[in-house]
Structure formats: structure tokens, C-alpha cells
Biopython code that builds the backbone (N, CA, C, O; Angstrom):
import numpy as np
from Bio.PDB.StructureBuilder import StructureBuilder

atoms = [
    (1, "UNK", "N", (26.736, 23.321, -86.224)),
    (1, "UNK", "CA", (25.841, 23.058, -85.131)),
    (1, "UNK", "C", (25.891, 21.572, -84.797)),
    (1, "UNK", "O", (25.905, 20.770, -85.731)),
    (2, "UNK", "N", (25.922, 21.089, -83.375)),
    (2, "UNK", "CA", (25.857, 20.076, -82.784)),
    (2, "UNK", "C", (24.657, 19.398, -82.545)),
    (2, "UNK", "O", (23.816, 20.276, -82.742)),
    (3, "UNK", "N", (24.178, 18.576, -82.301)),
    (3, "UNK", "CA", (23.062, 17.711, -82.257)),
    (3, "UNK", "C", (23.417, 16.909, -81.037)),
    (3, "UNK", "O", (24.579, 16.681, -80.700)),
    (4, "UNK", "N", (22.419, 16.522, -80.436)),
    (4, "UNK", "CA", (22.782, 15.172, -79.627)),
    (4, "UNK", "C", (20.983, 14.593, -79.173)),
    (4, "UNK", "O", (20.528, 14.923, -78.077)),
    (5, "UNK", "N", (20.404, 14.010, -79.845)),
    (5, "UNK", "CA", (19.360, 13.684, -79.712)),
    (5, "UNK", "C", (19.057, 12.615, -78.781)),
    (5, "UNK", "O", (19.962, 11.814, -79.014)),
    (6, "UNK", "N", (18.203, 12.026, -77.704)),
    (6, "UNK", "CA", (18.797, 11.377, -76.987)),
    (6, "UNK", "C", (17.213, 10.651, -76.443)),
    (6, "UNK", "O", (16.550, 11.043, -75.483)),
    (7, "UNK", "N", (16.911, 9.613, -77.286)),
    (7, "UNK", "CA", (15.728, 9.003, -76.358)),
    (7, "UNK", "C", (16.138, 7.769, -75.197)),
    (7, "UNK", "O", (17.299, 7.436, -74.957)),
    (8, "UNK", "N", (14.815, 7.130, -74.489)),
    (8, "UNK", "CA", (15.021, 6.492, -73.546)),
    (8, "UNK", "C", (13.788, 5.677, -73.216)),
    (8, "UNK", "O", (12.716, 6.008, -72.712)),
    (9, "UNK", "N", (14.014, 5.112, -73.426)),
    (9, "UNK", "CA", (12.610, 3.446, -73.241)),
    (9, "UNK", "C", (12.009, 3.479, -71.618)),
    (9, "UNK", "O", (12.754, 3.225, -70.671)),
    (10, "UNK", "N", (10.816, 3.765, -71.472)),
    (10, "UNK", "CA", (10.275, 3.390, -70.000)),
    (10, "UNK", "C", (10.582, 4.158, -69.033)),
    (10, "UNK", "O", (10.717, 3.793, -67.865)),
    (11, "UNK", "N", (10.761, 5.683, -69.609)),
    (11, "UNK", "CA", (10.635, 6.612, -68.696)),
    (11, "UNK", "C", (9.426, 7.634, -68.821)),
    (11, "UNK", "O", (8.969, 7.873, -69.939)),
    (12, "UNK", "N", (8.816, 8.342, -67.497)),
    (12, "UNK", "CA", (7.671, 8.952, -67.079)),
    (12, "UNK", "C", (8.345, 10.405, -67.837)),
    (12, "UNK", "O", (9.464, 10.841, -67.569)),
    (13, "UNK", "N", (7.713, 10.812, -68.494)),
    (13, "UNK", "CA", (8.131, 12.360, -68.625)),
    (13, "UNK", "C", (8.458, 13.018, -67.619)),
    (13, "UNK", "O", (9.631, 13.354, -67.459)),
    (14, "UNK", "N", (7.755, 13.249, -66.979)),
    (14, "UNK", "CA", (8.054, 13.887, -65.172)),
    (14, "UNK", "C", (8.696, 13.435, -64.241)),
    (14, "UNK", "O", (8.816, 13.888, -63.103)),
    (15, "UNK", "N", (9.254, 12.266, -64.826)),
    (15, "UNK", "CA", (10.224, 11.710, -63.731)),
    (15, "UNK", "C", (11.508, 12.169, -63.400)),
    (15, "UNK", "O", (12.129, 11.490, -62.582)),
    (16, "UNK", "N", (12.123, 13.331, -63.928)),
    (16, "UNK", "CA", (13.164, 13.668, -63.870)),
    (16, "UNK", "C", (13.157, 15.306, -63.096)),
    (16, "UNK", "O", (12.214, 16.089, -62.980)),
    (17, "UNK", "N", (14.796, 15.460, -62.580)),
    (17, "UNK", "CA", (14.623, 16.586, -61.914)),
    (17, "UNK", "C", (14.591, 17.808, -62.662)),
    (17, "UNK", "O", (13.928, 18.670, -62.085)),
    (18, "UNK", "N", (15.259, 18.296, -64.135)),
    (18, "UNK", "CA", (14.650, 19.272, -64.582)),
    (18, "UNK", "C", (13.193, 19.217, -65.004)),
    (18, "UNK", "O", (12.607, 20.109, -65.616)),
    (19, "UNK", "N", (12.799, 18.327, -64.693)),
    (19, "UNK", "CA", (11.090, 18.206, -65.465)),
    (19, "UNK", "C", (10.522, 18.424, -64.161)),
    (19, "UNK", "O", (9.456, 17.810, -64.131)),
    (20, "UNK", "N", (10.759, 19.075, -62.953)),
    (20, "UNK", "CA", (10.612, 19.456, -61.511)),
    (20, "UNK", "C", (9.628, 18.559, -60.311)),
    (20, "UNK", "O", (8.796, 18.950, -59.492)),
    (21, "UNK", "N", (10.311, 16.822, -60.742)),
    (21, "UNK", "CA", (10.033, 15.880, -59.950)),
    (21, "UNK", "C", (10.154, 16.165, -58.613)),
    (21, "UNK", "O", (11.340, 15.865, -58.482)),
    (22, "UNK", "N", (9.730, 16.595, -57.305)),
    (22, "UNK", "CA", (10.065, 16.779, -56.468)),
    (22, "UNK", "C", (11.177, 15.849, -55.529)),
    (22, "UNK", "O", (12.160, 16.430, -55.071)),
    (23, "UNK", "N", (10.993, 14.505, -55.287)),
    (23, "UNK", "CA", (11.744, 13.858, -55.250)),
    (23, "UNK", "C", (13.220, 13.208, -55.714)),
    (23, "UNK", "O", (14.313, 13.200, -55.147)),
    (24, "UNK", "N", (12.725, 12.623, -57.108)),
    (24, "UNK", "CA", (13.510, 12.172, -57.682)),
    (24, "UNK", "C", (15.204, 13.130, -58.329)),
    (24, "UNK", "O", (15.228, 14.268, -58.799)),
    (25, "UNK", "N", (16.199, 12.358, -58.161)),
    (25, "UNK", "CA", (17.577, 13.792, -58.484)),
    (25, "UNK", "C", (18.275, 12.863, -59.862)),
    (25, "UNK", "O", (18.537, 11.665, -59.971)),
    (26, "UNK", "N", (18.385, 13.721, -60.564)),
    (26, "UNK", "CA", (19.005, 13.399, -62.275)),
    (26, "UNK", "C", (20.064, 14.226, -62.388)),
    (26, "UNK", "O", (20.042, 14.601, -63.561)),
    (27, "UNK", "N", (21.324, 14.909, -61.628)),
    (27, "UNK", "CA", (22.122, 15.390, -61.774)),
    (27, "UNK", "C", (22.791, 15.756, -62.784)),
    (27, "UNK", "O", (23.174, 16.897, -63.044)),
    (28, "UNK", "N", (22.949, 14.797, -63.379)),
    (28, "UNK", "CA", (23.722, 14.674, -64.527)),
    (28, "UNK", "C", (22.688, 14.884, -65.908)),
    (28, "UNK", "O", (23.345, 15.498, -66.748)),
    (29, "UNK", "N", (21.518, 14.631, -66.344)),
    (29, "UNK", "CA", (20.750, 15.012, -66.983)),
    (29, "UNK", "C", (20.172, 16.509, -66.836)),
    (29, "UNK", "O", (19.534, 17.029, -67.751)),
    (30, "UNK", "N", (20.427, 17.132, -65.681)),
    (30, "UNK", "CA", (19.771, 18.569, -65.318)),
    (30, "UNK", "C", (20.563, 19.105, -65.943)),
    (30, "UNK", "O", (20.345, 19.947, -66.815)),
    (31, "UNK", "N", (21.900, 18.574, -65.484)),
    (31, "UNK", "CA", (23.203, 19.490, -66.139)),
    (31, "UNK", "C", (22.973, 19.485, -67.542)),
    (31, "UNK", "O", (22.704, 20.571, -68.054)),
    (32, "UNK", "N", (23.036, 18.280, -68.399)),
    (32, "UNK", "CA", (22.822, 18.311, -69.646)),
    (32, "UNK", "C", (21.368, 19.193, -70.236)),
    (32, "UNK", "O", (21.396, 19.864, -71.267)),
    (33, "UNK", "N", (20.125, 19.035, -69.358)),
    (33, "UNK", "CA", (19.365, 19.983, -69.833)),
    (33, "UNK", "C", (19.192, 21.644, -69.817)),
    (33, "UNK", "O", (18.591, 22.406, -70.574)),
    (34, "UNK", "N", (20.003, 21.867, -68.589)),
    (34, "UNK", "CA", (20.304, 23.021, -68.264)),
    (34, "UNK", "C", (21.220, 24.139, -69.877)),
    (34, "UNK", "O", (21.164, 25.318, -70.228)),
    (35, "UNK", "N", (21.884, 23.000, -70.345)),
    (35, "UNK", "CA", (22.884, 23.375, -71.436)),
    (35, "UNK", "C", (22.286, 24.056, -72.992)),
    (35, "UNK", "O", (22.617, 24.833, -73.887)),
    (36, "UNK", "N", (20.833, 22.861, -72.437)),
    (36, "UNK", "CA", (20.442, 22.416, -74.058)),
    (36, "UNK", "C", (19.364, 23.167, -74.348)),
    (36, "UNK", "O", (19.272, 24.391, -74.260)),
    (37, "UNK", "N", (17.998, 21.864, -74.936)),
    (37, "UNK", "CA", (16.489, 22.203, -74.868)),
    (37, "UNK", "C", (15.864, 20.929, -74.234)),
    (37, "UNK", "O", (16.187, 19.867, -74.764)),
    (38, "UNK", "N", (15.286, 20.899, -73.515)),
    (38, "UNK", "CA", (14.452, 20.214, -73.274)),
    (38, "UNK", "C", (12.703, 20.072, -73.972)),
    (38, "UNK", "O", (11.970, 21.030, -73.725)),
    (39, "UNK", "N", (12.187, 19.060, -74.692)),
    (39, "UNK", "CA", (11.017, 19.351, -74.843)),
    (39, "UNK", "C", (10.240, 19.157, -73.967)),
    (39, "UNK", "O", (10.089, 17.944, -73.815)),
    (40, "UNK", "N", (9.531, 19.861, -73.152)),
    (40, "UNK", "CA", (9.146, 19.311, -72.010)),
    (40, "UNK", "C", (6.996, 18.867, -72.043)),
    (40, "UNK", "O", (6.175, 18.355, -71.282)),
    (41, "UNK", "N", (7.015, 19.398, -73.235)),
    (41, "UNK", "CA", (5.368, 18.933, -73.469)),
    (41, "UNK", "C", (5.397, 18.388, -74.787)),
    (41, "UNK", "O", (4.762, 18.878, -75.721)),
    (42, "UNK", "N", (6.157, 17.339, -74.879)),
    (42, "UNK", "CA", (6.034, 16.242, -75.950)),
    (42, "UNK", "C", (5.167, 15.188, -76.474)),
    (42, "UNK", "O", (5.335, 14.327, -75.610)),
    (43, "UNK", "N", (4.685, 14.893, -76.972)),
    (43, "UNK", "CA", (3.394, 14.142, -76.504)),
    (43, "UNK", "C", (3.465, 12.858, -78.208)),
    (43, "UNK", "O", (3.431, 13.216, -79.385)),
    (44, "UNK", "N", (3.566, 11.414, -77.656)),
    (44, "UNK", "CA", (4.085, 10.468, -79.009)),
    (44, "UNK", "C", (2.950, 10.620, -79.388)),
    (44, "UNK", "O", (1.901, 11.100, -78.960)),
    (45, "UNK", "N", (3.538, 9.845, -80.790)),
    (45, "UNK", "CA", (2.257, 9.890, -82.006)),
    (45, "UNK", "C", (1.485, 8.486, -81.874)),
    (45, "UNK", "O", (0.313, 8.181, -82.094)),
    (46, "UNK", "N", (2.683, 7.694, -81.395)),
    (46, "UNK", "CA", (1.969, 6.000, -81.469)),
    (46, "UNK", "C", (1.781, 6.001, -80.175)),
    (46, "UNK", "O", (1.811, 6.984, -79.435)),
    (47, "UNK", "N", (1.396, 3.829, -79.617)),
    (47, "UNK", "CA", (2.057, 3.611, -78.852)),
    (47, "UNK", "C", (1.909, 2.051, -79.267)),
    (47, "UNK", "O", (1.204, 2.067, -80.276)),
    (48, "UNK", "N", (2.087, 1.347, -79.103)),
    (48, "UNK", "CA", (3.422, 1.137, -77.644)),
    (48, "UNK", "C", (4.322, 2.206, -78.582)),
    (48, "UNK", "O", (4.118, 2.925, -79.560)),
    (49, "UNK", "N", (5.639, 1.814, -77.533)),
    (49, "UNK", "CA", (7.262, 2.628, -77.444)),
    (49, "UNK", "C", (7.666, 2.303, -79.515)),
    (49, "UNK", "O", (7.777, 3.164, -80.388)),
    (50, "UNK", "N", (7.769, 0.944, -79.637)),
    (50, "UNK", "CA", (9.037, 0.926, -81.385)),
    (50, "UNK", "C", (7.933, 1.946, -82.134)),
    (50, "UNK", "O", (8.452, 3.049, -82.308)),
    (51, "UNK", "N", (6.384, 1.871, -82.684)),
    (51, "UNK", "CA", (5.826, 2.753, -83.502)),
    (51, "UNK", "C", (5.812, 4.440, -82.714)),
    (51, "UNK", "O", (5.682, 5.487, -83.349)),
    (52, "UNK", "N", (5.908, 4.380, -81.861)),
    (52, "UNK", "CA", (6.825, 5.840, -81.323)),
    (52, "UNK", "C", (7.499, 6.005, -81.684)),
    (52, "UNK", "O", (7.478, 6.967, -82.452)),
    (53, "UNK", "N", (8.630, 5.338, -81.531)),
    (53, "UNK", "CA", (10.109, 5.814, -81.729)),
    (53, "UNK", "C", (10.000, 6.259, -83.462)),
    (53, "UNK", "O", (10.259, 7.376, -83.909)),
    (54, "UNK", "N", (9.613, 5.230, -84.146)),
    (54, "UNK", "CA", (9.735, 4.671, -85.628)),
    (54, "UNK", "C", (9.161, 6.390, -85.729)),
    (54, "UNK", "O", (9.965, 7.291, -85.968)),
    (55, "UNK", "N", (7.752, 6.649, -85.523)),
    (55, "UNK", "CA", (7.436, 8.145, -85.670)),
    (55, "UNK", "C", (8.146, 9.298, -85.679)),
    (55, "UNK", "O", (8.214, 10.113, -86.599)),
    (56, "UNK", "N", (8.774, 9.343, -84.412)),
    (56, "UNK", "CA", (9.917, 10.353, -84.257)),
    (56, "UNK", "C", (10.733, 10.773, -85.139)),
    (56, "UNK", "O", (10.916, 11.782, -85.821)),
    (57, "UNK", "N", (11.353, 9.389, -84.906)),
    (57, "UNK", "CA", (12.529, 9.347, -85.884)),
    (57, "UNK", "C", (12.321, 9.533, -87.482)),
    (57, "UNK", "O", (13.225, 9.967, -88.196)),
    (58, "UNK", "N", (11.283, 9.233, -87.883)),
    (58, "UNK", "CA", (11.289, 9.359, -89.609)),
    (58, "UNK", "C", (10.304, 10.270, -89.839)),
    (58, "UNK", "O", (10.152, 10.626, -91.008)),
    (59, "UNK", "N", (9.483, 10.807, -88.861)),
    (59, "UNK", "CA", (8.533, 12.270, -89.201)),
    (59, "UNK", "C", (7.276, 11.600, -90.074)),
    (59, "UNK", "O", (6.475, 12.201, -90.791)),
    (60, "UNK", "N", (7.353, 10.142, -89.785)),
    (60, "UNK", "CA", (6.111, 9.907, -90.391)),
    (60, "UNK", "C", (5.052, 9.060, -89.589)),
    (60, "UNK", "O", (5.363, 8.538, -88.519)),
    (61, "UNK", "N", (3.700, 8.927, -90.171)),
    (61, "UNK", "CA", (2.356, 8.564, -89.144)),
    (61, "UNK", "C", (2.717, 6.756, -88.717)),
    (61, "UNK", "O", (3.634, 6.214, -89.334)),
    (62, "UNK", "N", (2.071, 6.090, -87.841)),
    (62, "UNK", "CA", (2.314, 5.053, -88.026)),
    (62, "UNK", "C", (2.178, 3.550, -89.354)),
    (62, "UNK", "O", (2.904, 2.578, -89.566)),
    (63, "UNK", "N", (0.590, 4.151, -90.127)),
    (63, "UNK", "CA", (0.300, 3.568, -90.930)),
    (63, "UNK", "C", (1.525, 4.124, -92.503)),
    (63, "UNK", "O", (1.530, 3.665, -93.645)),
    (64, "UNK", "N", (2.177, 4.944, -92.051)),
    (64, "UNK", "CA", (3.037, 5.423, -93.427)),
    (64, "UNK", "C", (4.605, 4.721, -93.040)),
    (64, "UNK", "O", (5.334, 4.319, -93.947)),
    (65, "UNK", "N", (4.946, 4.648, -91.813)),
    (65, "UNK", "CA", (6.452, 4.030, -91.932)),
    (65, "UNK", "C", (6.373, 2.638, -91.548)),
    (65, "UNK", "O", (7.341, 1.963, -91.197)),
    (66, "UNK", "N", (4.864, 2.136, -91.651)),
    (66, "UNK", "CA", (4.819, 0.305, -91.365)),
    (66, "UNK", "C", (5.342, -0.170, -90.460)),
    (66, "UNK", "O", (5.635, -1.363, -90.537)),
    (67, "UNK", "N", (5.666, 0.594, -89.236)),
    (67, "UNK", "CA", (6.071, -0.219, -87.421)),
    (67, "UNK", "C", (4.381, 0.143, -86.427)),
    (67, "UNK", "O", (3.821, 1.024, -85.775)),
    (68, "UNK", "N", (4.179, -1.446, -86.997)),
    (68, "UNK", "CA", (3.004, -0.939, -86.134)),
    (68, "UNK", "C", (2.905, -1.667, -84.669)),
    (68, "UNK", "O", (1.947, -1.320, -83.978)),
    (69, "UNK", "N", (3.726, -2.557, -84.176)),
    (69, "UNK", "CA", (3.772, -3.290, -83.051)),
    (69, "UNK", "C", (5.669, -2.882, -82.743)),
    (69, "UNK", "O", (6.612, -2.408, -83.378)),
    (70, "UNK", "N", (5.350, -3.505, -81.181)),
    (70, "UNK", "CA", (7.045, -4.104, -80.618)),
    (70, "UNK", "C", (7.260, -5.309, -81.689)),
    (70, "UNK", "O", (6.391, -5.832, -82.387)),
    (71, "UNK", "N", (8.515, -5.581, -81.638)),
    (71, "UNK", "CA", (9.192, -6.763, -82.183)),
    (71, "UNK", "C", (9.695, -7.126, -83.527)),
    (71, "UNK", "O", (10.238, -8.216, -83.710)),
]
sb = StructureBuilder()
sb.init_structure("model")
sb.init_model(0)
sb.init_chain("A")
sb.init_seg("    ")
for serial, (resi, resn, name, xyz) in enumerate(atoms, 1):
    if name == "N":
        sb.init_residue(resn, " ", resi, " ")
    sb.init_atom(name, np.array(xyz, "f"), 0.0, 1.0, " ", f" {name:<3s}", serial, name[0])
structure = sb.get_structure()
């Protein structure tokens, strides 16, 4: 089995066209979601964005993987 996990800094969840932005066109991401999974009601554990990510990525709370700011 293949993987391709794929985050992205400073984007709106809904900003994209499989996430059914009316406007906005992601062609190339539809295609790729069309393929895949999309999570489409994701919701972070931190914030800002690095104690997010840091969450994600290691499945742990913010006070347990010690990224508690940017930088």
C-alpha cells in the first residue's frame, strides 16, 4: 500500500474545488482527490499551524510532544 500524505500551510479547508468551493478551480488536486481520500471534516488539535502540524504528525497532544509556539 501507497501513502502520500500531503499537508499545506495557510489554506481554508473549503477553499478548494473538491471541498465544493464554488468559485475557486484546483484541477489538479480534484484529480488527486478524486483518486484518493479526502478528509474533509478535519478539525486541528492545536493552533497556531507548527503545534498542529507537530500533533498530526506524532498523534500526540500539544503539552506531550513540547511544540507549543511557531519558531
Amino acid at each position: 500500500m501507497n501513502i502520500l500524505f500531503i499537508t499545506a500551510d495557510q489554506w481554508r479547508g473549503d477553499s478548494t474545488g473538491y471541498a465544493g468551493h464554488p468559485v475557486v478551480r484546483t484541477p489538479n488536486l480534484d484529480a488527486l482527490a478524486a483518486e484518493g481520500t479526502a478528509f474533509l471534516r478535519h478539525y486541528a488539535q492545536a493552533a497556531p499551524c507548527s503545534p498542529a502540524r507537530a500533533a498530526l504528525y506524532t498523534g500526540l497532544y500539544q503539552m506531550n510532544n513540547r511544540v507549543c509556539r511557531n519558531g
